[in-house]
C-alpha positions, 0 to 999 in steps of 0.5 A: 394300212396296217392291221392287227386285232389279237382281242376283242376289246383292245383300244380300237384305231381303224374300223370297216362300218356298214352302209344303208344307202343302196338297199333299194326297194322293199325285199321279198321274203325269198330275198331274205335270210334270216328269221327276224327279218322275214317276222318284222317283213311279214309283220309289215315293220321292216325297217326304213332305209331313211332310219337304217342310215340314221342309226349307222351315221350315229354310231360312226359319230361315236367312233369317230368322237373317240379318234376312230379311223372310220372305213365303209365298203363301195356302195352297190346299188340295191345291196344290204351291206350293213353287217359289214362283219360277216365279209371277213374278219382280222386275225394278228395282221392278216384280212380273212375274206369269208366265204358267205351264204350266197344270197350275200355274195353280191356284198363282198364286192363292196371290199375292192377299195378297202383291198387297195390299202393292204399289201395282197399278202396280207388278204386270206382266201380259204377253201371255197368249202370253207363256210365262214362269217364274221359273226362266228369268230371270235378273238381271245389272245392265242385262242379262238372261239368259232361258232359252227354248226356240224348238223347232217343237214347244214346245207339245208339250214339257211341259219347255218353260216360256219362250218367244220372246213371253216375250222379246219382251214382256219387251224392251217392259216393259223396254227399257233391258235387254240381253236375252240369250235362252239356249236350253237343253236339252230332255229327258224323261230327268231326267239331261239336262233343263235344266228352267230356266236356274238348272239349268245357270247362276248368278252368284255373289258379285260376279263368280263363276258356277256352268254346266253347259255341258251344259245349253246347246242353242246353245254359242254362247249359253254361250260368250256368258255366259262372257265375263261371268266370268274362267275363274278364277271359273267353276265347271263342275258335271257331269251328275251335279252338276246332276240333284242340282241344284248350281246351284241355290243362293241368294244371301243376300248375296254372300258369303253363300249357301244351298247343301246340305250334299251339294254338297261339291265346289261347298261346298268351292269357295266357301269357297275364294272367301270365300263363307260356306255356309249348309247346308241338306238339300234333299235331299225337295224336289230330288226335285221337279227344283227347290232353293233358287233354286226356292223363293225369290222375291226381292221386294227387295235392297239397292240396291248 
């Protein structure tokens, strides 16, 4: 198989989806690891594994629909293995593998087959201190946009996901990238957290982007990724907007993007822009703190 992926938005050719179907019994709280999950348990509306899998089979028809080659992990009995961004992510034609939070360890073990179709060279293993997910990172060309959080008490903040080693290590692999470190907020309140960078942040088109300047714990840091975009082409979604995960859409092409149906404001805006929205209800899985960025691993894109 080949990879390659420099952006986020390039017209897409093969892609790693998440699965529902071994998620097992409902999970305690301690099980969890986020705090919109723990809300929706505690509230007694965790979503159902039936709905889970009809959301992930109705977004995987749209891929396919658009000529996608479409890849799940194995199946592990008893695992969430929805979000399959977070186990590793594609720069140019390498496969990074993540270092996750341990209560998600188990999920990597779903990437054995997918394994076999690269040549070993071309899979990446950082530094076990290297604390990296795939939400965090984020493609731009020669540059890259990493969310992190740099607090003295990051072991201790299960929100926490990418830290400074995962910066460090991702400058050694890949030198001839400018590395942007983008440190986000922060909370157990589910209305606040920023769990990862594609909760707050994402390039859209060829020089469109979605933000939550909420979600940055450093101003400076989104002043910074503005300077990427002209005013016209920002799209600011509020508090609101990004609890019920608006900027977590996927790119199929740059004028082609996945989005929910619910998102009416960010839905209507790109079609303004040209861009065509393909709608997908997403609304069981958003329940989880994760959407469509979440659930897609891209392996390759069109070289543009």
């Amino acid at each position: 198989m080949q990879l390659h992926l420099r952006d986020e938005t390039a017209p897409l050719i093969s892609v790693l989806i998440g699965r529902a179907d071994q998620m097992g019994s409902l999970p305690s709280l301690t099980d969890l690891y986020d705090p919109k999950s723990k809300a929706h348990l505690l509230a007694g509306t965790y979503p159902k594994e039936a709905d889970l899998i009809a959301e992930i089979n109705a977004l995987k028809n749209v891929l396919e629909k658009h000529g996608v080659k479409v890849f799940q992990p194995d199946p592990l009995k008893d695992c969430n293995q929805i979000f399959a961004r977070d186990l590793g992510f594609v720069i140019d034609d390498l496969f990074v593998q993540s270092n996750i939070l341990p209560l998600r360890e188990k999920e990597l073990e779903g990437l054995k087959s997918l394994y076999t179709q690269f040549d070993s060279k071309q899979i990446i293993r950082l530094h076990e201190e290297a604390h990296v997910e795939g939400g965090d990172v984020m493609l731009f060309g020669d540059h890259l946009f990493v969310g992190v959080c740099t607090r003295f008490d990051y072991s201790e903040i299960i929100t926490a996901r990418t830290n400074t080693k995962a910066i460090e290590e991702l400058q050694r692999v890949f030198p001839h990238k400018k590395i942007y470190p983008i440190e986000l907020r922060k909370s157990e309140d589910p209305c606040q957290n920023a769990l990862h960078l594609d909760c707050i942040f994402q390039p859209l088109g060829h020089d469109f982007a979605i933000f939550h300047p909420d979600g940055f714990s450093n101003p400076a840091d989104y002043k910074a990724l503005r300077t990427f975009f002209k005013p016209e082409n920002c799209f600011e979604i509020t508090a609101v907007e990004m609890y019920e995960m608006n900027s977590n859409i996927f790119s199929i092409a740059p004028d082609i993007v996945v989005s929910d149906p619910s998102f009416d404001r960010l839905n209507q805006w790109l079609t303004d822009k040209g861009i065509t929205v393909e709608e997908v209800s997403y609304r069981e899985v958003a329940k989880q703190e994760g959407l469509f960025r979440c659930s897609t691993l891209p392996l390759q894109r069109q070289k543009t």
